[in-house]
N, C-alpha and C positions, 0 to 999 in steps of 0.2 A: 633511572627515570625514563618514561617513556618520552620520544621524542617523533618529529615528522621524517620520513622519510621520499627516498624518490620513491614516485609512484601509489605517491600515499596523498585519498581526497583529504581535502581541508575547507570547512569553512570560514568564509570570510565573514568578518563582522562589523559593520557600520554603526558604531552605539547611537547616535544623534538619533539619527533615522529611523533604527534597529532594521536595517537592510542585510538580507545576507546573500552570499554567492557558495555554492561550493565547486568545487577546481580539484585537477589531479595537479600535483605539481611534478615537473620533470625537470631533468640539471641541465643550466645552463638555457633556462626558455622562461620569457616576461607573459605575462599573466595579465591582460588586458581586463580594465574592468572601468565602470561609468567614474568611478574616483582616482581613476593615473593606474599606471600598470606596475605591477610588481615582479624581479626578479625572484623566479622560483628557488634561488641559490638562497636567497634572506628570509627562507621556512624554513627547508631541510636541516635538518640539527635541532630548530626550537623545538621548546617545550608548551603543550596545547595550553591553552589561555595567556600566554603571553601575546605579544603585538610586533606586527611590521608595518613602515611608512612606505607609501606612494611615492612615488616622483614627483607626484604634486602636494609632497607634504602630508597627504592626509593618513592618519594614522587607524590600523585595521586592528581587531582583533582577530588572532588564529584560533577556531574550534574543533575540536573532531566530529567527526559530524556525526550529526543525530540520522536514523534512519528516515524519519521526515523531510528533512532537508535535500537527504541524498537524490530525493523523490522531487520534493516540489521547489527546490532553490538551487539544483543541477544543472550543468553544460553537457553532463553524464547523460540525462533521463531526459528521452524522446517522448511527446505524448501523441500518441496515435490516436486515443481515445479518450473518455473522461474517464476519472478514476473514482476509488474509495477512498474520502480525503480520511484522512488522519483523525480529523472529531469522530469518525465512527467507527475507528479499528477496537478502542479501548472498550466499545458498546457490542461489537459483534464477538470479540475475544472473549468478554465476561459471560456473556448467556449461552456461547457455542461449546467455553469450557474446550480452548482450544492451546494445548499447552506440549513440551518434547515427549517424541513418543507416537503422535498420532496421526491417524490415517486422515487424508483432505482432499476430496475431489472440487475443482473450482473449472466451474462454466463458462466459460467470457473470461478469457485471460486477460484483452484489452491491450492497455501498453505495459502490465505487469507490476502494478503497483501492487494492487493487495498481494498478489503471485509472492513478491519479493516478502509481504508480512507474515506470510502464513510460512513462508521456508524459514525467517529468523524464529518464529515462533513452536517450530514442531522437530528441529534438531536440537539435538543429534537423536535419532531413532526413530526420527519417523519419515515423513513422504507425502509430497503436493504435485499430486495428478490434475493440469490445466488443459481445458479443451480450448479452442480456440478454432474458427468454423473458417478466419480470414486468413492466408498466408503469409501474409505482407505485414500484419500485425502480429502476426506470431513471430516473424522475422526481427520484428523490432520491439518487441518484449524480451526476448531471447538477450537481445543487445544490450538492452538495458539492465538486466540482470546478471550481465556478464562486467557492466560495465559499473554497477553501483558492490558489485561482491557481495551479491547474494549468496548465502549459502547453497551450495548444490546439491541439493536434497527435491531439485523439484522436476518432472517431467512435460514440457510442452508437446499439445498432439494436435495436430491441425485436424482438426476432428468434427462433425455435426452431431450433436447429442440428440438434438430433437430427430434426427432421422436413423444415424448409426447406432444411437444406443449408448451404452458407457462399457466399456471393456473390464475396468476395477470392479470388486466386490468388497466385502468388508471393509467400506469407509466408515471412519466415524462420525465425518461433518463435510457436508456438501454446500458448498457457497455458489448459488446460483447468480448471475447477473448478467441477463441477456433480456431481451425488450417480451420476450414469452417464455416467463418459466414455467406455464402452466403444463408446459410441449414436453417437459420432462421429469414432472414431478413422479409419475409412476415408473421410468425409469430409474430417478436417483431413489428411490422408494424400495425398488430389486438391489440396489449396490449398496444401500446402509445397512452397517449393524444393525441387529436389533434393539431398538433405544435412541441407532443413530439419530445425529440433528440434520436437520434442513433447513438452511439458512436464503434468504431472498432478497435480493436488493434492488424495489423496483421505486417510481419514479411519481406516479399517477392512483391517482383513488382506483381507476377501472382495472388498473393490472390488478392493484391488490384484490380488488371485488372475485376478477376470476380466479387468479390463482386461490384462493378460498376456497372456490366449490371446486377444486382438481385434487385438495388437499381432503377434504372429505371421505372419511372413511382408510385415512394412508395412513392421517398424521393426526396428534391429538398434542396439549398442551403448548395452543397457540398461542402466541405474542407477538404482536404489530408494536415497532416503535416509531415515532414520531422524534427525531431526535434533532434540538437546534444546541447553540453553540455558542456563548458568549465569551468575550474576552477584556479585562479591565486593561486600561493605560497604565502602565507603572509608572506613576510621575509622580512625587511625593506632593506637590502643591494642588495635586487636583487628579485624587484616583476616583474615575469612573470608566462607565464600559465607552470602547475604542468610537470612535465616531463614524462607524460602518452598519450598515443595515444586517439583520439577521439573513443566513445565508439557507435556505435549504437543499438538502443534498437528496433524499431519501427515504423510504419507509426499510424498516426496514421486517422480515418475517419471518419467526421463527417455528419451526413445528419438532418434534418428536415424532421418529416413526413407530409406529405400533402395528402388531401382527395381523394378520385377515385371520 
């Protein structure tokens, strides 16, 4: 039976609240959290979904953790920038037809969140080529990715695509996300397969307007989405949606490239 180990994340789980943490745990080291600290000696050996108490009584459940969490409920995961939340990975995954095996160029690594989706999703046998224009943010996507056990299938390049160009060819799916992908649409346009996808994730009616007409004549079999995200309360006495406003994150673009 699988059990925690040293040096193994865990998420913490607060059922009232549904609050979570996730944490590395290490032997012989307490585990500070807003509900009393736990000795990391009273995981190692459990088994995921059982439970450990606080010091102050309050009793956690232990998770393995989701690759979500590793991201957005991490001490691991630095965020140097914003990210691709989680509502739209399951939307860009489905229409990009991005699964192991395949080639990935990604634009704007950021703090490395999608970076890390696209490595669990394209091994074993494929390869996530990230550009990244900042250093200091590649620095810390790098970390983060080292630090959540991303698979290593992925290459960061401190690189400017709108000026340098893309060095890759033969990618299958290009995820664009920088505030002008118009800059490189006929660049990732030279490095797709033939049929490759081009994918976009911009912010604003007017990015999408231009990118539009950059895509003209590159790409065909367009699809803009509009994607929101609702969540019911699991409460048996009174299931409705959560008492939070709709969040928007993004449009999101997709095209096919087609031949000249």
């Amino acid at each position: 039976m699988d059990v925690f180990r040293e040096g193994d994340l865990v998420t913490l789980y607060e059922p009232t609240k549904r609050r979570k943490l996730v944490v590395k745990v290490s032997k012989n080291k307490k585990i500070h959290t807003r509900w009393g600290y736990i000795d990391s000696n009273d995981i190692i050996g459990k088994t995921p979904g059982s439970s450990v108490n606080t010091h102050l009584g309050k009793k956690l459940l232990i998770f393995k953790p989701l690759l979500y969490e590793k991201i957005e409920h991490s001490r691991c995961f630095t965020y140097a920038t914003q990210i691709v939340r989680p509502r739209d990975w399951g939307l860009i995954i489905s229409f990009a037809d991005i699964y192991p095996g395949k080639r990935v160029l990604e634009i704007g690594t950021g703090s490395g969140a999608f970076t890390a989706v696209l490595s669990h999703l394209v091994s074993p046998g494929g390869r996530v080529y990230s550009y990244e224009i900042d250093q200091k943010r590649a620095q810390i996507a790098m970390e983060n990715l080292r630090n959540i056990n991303a698979p290593p299938v992925y290459e960061i390049k401190i690189r400017d695509a709108t000026k340098d160009g893309i060095e890759e060819t033969d990618i299958d799916v290009a995820f664009v996300d920088i505030p002008e992908p118009w800059l490189v649409v006929d660049k990732v346009h030279n490095a797709l397969k033939p049929c490759g996808m081009l994918v976009c994730y911009v912010p604003t009616f007017n990015q999408v307007h231009k990118l539009l007409e950059s895509m003209q004549g590159l790409f065909e079999d367009i699809r803009i989405v509009d994607h929101f995200y609702r969540e019911l309360q699991a409460n048996p006495t009174a299931v409705r949606p959560v008492l939070e406003g709709y969040v928007f994150s993004a449009f999101v673009v997709f095209g096919r490239k087609i031949l000249q």
